[in-house]
Steps between C-alpha positions, in 0.01 A plus 500: 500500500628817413329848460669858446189624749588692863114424502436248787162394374634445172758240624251342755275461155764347347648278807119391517464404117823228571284385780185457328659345200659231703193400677321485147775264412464293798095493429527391173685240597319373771193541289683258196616224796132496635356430137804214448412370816117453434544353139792216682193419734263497196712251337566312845119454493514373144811303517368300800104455318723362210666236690226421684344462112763254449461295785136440414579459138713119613831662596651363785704763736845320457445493144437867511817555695713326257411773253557771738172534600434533915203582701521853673456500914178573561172378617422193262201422422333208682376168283309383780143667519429597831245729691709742685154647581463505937183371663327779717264333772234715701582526884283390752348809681361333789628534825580899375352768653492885397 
């Protein structure tokens, strides 16, 4: 930064302006690694629907492997079908009193 200006606000404008730009530089940024970072997860999502595809289309996990292929940590989901739904039973309001 250099100005030929004995005019304070002038170089507090222009000491400001270096600020500001940085900070738009550092936004963009941040702005381009948030959109990155939502298109990996988008193709996460479809990476691990198209080896779940696979799976149900006769390949077997170790053949998948071989090629390269390997499941993601993560919840899997479940062959078995069970009812995760809970049982609620009325209580017995004798014996209470108000």
């Amino acid at each position: 930064m250099s100005t030929n200006s004995n005019d304070p606000m002038a170089v507090a404008e222009a000491m400001m302006k270096e600020r500001r730009d940085t900070v738009k530089s550092l936004s963009k940024v941040r702005d381009e690694k948030a959109a990155a970072q939502a298109k990996i997860s988008e193709l996460e999502m479809q990476e691990a629907e198209a080896y779940e595809l696979a799976l149900a289309s006769g390949w077997a996990q170790s053949e998948l492997k071989k090629m390269g292929f390997t499941r993601k940590t993560g919840p899997r989901r479940s062959k078995r079908n069970t009812d995760t739904s809970a049982t609620v039973t009325a209580a017995n309001d004798e014996g209470m009193s108000a």
